[in-house]
Structures are given as structure tokens and as C-alpha cells.
DOZA-160996 format. One record per residue: x, y, z of N, C-alpha, C, O in turn. Coordinates in steps of 0.1 Angstrom, whole numbers, padded with zeros to 4 digits. Layout:
N
     nX     nY     nZ    caX    caY    caZ     cX     cY     cZ     oX     oY     oZ
      X      Y      Z      X      Y      Z      X      Y      Z      X      Y      Z
...
This chain:
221
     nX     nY     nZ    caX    caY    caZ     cX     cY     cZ     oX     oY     oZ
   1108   0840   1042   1094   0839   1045   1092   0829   1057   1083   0832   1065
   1100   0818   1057   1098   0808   1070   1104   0815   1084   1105   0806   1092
   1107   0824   1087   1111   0837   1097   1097   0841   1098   1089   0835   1105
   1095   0850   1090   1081   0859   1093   1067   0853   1091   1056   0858   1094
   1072   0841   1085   1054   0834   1094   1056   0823   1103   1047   0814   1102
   1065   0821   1110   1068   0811   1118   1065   0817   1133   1069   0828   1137
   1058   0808   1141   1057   0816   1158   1064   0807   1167   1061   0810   1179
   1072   0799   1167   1078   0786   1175   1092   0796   1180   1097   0792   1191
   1098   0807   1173   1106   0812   1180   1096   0827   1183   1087   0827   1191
   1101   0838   1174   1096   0847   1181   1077   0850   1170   1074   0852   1158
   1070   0850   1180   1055   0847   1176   1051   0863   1167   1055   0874   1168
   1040   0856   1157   1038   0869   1148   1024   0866   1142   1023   0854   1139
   1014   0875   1140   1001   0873   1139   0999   0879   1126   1006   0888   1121
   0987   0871   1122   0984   0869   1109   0966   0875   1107   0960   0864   1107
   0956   0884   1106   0944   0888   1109   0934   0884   1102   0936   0890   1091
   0925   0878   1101   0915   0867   1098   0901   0872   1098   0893   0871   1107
   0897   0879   1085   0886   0886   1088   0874   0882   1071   0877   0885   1060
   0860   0875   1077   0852   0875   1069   0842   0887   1067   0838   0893   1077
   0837   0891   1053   0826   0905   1053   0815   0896   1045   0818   0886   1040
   0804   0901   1045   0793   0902   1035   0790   0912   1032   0779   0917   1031
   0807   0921   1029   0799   0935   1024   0799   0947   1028   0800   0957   1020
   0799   0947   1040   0798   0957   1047   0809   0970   1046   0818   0972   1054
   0807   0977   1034   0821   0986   1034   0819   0996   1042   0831   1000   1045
   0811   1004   1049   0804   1017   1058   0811   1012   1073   0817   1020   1081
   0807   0991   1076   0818   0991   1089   0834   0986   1087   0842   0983   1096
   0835   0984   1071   0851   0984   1072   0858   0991   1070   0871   0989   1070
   0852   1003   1069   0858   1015   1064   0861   1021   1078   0872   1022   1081
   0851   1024   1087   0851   1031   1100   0853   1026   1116   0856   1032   1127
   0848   1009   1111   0853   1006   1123   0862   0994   1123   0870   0995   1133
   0863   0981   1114   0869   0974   1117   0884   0972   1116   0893   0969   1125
   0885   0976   1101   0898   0980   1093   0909   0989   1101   0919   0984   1104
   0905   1004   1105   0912   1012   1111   0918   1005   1120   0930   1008   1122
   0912   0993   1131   0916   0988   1148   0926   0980   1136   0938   0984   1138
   0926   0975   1129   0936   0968   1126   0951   0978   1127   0960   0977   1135
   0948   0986   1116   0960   0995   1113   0965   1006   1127   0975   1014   1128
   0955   1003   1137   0961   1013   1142   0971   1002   1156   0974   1008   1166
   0973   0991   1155   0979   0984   1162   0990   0983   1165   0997   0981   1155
   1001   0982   1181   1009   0989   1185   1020   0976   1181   1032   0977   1180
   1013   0966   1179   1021   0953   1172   1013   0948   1161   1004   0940   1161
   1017   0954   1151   1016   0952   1137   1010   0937   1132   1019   0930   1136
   1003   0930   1128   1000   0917   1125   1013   0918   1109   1017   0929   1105
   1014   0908   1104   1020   0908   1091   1014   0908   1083   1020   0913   1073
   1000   0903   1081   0993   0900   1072   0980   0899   1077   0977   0893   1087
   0970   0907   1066   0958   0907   1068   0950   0898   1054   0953   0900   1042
   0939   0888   1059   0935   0881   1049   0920   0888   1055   0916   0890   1066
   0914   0890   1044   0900   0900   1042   0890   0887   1031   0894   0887   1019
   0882   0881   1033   0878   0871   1023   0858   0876   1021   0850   0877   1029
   0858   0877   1009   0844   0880   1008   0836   0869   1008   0839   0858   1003
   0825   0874   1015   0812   0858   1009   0801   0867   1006   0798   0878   1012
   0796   0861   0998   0786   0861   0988   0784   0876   0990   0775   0882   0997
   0794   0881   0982   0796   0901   0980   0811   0902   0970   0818   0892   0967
   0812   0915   0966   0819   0918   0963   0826   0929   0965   0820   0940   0962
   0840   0930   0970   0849   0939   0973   0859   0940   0963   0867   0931   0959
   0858   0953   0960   0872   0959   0950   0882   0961   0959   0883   0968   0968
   0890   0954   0953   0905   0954   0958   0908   0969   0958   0915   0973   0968
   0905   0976   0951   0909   0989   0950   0907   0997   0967   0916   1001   0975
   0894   0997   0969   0888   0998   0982   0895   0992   0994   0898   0997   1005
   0897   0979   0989   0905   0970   1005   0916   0973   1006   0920   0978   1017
   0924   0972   0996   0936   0975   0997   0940   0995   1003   0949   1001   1009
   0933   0997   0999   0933   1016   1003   0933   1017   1023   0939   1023   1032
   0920   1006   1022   0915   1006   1039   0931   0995   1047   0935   0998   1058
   0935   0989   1041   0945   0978   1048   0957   0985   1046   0965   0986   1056
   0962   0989   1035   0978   0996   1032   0982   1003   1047   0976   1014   1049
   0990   0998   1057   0995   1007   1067   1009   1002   1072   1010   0990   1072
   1017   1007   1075   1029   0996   1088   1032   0988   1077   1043   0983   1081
   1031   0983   1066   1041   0975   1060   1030   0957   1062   1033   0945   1061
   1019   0962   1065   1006   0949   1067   1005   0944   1051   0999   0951   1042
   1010   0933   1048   1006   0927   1036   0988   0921   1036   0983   0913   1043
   0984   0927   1029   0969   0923   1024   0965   0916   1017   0966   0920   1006
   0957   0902   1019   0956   0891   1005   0934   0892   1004   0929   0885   1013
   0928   0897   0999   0913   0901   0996   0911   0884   0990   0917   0882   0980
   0903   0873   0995   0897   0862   0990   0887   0865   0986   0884   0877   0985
   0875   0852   0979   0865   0848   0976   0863   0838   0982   0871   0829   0982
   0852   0837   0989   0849   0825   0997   0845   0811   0985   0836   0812   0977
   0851   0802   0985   0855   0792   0984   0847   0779   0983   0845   0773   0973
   0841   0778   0998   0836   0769   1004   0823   0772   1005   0818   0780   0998
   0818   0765   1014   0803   0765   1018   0797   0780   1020   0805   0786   1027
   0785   0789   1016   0783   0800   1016   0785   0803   1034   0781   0794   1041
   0789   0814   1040   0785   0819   1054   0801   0820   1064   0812   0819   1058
   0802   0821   1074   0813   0831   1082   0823   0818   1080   0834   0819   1076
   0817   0808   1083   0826   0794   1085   0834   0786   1070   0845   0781   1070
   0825   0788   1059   0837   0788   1050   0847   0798   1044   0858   0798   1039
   0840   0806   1048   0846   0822   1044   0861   0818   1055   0871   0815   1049
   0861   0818   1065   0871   0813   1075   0881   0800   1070   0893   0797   1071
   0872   0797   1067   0880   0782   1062   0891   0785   1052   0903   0782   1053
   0884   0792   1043   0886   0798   1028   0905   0803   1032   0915   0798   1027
   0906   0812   1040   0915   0817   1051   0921   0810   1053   0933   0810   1048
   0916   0801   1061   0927   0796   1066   0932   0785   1057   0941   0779   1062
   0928   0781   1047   0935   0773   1035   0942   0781   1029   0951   0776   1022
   0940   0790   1028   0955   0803   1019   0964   0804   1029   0976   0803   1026
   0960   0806   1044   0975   0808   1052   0982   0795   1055   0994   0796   1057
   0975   0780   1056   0983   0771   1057   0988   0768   1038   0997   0759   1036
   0983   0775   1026   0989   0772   1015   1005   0782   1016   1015   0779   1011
   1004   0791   1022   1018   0799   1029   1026   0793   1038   1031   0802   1045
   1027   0787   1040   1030   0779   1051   1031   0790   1064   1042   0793   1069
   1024   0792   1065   1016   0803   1077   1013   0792   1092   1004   0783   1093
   1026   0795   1105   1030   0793   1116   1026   0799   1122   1025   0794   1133
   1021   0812   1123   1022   0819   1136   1004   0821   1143   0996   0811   1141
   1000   0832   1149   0988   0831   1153   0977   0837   1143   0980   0843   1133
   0967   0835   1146   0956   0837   1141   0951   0844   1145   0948   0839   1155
   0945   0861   1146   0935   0868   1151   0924   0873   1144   0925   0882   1136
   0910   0865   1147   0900   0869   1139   0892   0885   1144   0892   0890   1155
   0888   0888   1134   0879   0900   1138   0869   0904   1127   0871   0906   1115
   0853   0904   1137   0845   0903   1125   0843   0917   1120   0846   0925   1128
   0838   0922   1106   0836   0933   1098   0828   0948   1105   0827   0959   1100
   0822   0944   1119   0817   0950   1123   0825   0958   1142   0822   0967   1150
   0834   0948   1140   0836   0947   1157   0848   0958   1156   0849   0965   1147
   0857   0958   1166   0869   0967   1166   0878   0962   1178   0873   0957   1187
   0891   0964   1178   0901   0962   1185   0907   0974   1197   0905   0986   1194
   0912   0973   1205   0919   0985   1213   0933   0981   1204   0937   0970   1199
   0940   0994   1206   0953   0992   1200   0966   0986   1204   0978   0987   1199
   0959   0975   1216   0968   0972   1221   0969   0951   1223   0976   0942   1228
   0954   0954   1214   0954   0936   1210   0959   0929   1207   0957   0918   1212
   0967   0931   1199   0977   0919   1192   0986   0918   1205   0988   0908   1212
   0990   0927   1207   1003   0935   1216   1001   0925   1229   1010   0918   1232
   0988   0923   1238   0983   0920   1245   0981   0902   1244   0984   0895   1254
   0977   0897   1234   0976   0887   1227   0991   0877   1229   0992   0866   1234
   0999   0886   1223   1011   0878   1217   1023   0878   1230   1032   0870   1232
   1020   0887   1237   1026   0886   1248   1023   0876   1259   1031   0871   1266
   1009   0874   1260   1001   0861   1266   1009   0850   1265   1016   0844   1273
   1008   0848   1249   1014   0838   1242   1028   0831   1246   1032   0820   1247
   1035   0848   1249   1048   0844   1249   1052   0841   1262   1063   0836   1264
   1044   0845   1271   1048   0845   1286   1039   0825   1293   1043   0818   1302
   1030   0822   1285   1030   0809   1292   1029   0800   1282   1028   0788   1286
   1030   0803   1270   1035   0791   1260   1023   0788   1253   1021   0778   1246
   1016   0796   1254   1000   0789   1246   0996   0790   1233   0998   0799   1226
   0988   0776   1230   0986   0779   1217   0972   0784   1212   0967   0781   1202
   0967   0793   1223   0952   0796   1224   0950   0812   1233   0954   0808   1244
   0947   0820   1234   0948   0830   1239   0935   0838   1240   0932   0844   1230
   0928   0840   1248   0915   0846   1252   0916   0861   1262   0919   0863   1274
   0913   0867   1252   0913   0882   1260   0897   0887   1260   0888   0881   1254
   0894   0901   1270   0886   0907   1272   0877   0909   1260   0884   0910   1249
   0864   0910   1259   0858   0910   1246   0839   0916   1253   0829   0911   1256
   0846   0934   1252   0832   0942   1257   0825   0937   1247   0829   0932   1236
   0810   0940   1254   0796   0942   1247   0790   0951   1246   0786   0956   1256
   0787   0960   1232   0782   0972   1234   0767   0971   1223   0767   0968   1211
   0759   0973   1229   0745   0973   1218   0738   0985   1218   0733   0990   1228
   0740   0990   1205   0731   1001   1200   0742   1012   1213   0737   1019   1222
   0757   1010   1211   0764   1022   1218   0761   1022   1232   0764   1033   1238
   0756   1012   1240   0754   1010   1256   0761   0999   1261   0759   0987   1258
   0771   1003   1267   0776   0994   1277   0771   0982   1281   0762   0986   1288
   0771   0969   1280   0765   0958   1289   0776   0949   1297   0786   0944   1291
   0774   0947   1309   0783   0944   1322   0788   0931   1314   0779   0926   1308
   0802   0925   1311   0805   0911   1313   0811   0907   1323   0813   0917   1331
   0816   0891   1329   0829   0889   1333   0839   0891   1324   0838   0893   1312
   0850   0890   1331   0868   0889   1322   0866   0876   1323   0860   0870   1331
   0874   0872   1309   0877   0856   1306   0887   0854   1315   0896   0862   1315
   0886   0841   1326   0897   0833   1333   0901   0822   1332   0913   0818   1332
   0890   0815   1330   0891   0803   1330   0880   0794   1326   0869   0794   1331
   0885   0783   1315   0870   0782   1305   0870   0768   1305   0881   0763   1305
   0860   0761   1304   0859   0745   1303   0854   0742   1291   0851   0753   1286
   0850   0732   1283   0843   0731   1275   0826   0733   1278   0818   0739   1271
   0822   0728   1291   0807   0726   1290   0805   0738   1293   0795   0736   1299
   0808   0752   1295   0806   0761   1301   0800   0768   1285   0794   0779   1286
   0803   0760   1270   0796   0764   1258   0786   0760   1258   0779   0767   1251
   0781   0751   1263   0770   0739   1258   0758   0747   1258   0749   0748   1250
   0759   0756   1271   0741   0766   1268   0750   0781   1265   0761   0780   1272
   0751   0788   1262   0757   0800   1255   0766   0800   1256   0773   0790   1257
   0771   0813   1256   0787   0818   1252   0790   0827   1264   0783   0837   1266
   0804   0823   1275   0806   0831   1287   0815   0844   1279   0818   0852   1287
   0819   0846   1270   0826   0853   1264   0839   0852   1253   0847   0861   1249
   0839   0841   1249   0847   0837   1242   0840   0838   1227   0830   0831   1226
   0842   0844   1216   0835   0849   1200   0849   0850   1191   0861   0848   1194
   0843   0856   1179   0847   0858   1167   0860   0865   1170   0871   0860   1171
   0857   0880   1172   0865   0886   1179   0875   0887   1186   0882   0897   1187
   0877   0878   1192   0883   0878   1202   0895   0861   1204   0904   0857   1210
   0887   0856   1194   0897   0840   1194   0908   0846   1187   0908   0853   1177
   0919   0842   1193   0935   0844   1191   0936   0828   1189   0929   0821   1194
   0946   0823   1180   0949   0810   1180   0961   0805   1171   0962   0810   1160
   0969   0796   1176   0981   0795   1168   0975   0786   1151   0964   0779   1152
   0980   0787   1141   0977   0779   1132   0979   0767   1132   0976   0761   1122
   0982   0761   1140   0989   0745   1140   0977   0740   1153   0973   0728   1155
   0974   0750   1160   0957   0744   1173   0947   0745   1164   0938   0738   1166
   0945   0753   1153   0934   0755   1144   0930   0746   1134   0919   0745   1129
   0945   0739   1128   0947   0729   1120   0944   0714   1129   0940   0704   1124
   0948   0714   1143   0946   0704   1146   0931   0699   1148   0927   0688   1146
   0923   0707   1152   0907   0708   1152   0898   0705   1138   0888   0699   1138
   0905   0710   1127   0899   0710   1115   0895   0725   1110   0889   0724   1099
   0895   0734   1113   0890   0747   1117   0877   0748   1121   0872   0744   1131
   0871   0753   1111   0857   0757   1116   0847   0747   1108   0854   0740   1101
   0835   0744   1107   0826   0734   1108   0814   0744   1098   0804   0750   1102
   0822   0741   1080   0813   0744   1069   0796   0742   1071   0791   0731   1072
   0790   0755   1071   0776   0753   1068   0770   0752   1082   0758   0749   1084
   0777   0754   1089   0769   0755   1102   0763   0772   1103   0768   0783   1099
   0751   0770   1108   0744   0782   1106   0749   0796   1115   0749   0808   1112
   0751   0790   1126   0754   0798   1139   0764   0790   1148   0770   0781   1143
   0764   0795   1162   0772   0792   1173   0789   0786   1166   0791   0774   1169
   0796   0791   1160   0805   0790   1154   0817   0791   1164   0828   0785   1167
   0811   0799   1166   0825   0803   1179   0825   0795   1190   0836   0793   1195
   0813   0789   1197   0808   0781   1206   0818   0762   1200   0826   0756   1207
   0814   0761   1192   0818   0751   1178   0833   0747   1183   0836   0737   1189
   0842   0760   1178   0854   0761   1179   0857   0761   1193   0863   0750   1196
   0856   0766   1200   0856   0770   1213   0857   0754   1222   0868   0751   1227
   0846   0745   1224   0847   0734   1224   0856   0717   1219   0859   0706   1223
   0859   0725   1208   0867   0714   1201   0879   0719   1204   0887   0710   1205
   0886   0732   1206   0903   0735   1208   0901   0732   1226   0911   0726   1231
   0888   0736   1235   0892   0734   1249   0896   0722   1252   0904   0720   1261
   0891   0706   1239   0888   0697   1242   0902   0693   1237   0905   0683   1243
   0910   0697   1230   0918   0690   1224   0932   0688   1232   0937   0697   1238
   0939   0677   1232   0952   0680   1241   0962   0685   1241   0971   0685   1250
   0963   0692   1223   0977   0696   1221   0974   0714   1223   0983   0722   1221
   0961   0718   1227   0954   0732   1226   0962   0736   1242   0961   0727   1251
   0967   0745   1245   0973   0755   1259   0963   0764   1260   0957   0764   1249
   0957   0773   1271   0946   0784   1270   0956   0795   1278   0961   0793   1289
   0957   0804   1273   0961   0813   1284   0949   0820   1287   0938   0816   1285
   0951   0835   1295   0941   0847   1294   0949   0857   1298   0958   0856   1306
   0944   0872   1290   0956   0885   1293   0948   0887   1302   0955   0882   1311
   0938   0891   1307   0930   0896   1321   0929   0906   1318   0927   0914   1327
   0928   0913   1299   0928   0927   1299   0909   0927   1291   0903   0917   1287
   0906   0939   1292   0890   0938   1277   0902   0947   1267   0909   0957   1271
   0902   0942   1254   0910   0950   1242   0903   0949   1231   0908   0955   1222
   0896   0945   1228   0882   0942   1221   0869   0945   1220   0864   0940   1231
   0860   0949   1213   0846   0955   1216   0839   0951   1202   0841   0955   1191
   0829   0942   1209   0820   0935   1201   0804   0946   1200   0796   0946   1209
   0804   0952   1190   0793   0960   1183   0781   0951   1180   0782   0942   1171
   0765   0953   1190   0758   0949   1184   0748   0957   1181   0747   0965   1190
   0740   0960   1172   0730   0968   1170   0716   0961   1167   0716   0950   1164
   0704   0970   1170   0691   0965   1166   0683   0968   1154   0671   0966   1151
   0694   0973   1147   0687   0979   1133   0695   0966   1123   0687   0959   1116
   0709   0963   1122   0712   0953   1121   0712   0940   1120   0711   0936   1131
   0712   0931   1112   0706   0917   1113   0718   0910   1120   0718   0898   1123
């Protein structure tokens, strides 16, 4: 077990995903990007907040490639950030080393994420990794930049592209921050984003690729 969740020799990702429910986008869009990935994560942790998911269901959507699946109960404070937390206190109760890739219930992955991710990782040593992360609302394309290069204050008034989706992160940069910041209502990612740019044991790489696509809709809250 200290092999396959350890990333200090050869790096291996672990997938980090909160729902409120939503089984219509785990079923069709989130879940699948997972399973269809050209580098396997080892383990997918799926944690409900304030909902309920039958294991029956999750486990059907996650069984692929040999992906061990652990279905939580959010824990902590109601909302994305204890739900996360919740997570990531089960993978540091595993003694869970390697990276972290979140993805929210709605969004989706290209098949080549992790793959793109972990190779970042492995080519400049980082314990933080930021890849491409399209915007599409209501199925329309909206222009970003590619992530290059990120400072902290570049959060302070929005988000240049760094989210849910798209944070890659070793467990030991996520542990050193505290993870995520219970009960905060919003800017979560902004939150985190800030406190790992700030920290000095945090490395940033970037793939320079978009492998990610962040779904927003107007019918949706």
C-alpha cells in the first residue's frame, strides 16, 4: 500500500470529487472523464453533502481500470469545502502521498488529464500543477488565457483561471496549507489558490495544455 499511494518516487493520483446530488451530471458527464483516463488515478473518493448517494449507483458509475472507489458523507461543515476536507481526512487517514486531482460533479476532464498532470509533475518536480481549464456556458465556447504563470494577488479580484477542476496538488502541499477553509461560502478555489502560491514548500508548474472543461449553465444554480 505505501508503493501505490506514495508519489516521492514514481507519482500516482488519487480523484477528489464533492456532489450535492447531482446523479443526471455524474452519470453523464463527470464520472465517465474519470474512467475514461489514459492514466488511471488509483483511487476515486466521491463524498456526498447534504444528499444522498447509493453506493449501488456510485460504485456502478466508478468500477473501471481497476479505480478503487471510497463514497463519503460529508463530515464537516455543510458545503464544497468540508465535503473536501471530509476527503481529504480519509486520504491522509490512508496514508495517501501522491497527488490530488479535484473535479467538480458537473465539470469533465479530456482523457488525457491526469496523464498531462503527472507528467508536469514529473518533469519539474512540483508539488502543484495547473493545467488548461475551458469555459463553456450553456454549450458556448468563452475565450480564456492558458495558465503560465500565477502570483498570489492576481486572486484578490477574481479568478485568472485556476478552480475546482483543475487544481492538481500533491497531498503533503495541501496538508501543509490546512486544506480548504470550512464554511466558507464561495471563492474556494481563490482561498486555496492563495495560500499554496504563498507557501514556500508549494513548486507551481503548468502543462500549457486546456484538458479540462468547466460547464456552466443558466438554468443551473
Amino acid at each position: 500500500m505505501e508503493n501505490q499511494l506514495s508519489s516521492r518516487n514514481s507519482p500516482c493520483c488519487a480523484v477528489l470529487m464533492a456532489t450535492t446530488g447531482r446523479r443526471d451530471l455524474l452519470r453523464s458527464v463527470s464520472l465517465p472523464s474519470v474512467r475514461k483516463q489514459s492514466a488511471a488515478p488509483v483511487l476515486l473518493v466521491l463524498v456526498a453533502d447534504r444528499c444522498v448517494i447509493e453506493s449501488e449507483f456510485a460504485c456502478e458509475m466508478a468500477a473501471a481500470r481497476g479505480i478503487e472507489f471510497v463514497l463519503l458523507r460529508n463530515l464537516r461543515e455543510a458545503g464544497a469545502a468540508g465535503a473536501w476536507n471530509t476527503g481529504l481526512e480519509f486520504l491522509a487517514s490512508r496514508g495517501f502521498d501522491g497527488f490530488v486531482a479535484m473535479l467538480d460533479d458537473d465539470d469533465e476532464w479530456d482523457a488525457t488529464h491526469v496523464a498531462a498532470n503527472l507528467a508536469a509533475a514529473r518533469r519539474t518536480n512540483a508539488t502543484v500543477v495547473v493545467s488548461g481549464l475551458r469555459f463553456l456556458r450553456n454549450g458556448e465556447h468563452r475565450e480564456r488565457v492558458i495558465p503560465q504563470a500565477y502570483t498570489d494577488r492576481m486572486f484578490l479580484v477574481g479568478n485568472p483561471g485556476w478552480q475546482g477542476s483543475n487544481t492538481f496538488a500533491a497531498m503533503r502541499a495541501l496538508t501543509a496549507v490546512g486544506g480548504f477553509r470550512d464554511g466558507l461560502a464561495s471563492a474556494n478555489d481563490r482561498d486555496l489558490a492563495i495560500r499554496l502560491l504563498r507557501c514556500p514548500e508549494v513548486r507551481v508548474a503548468y502543462t500549457g495544455e486546456w484538458t479540462a472543461t468547466w460547464h456552466q449553465s443558466s438554468t443551473r444554480p
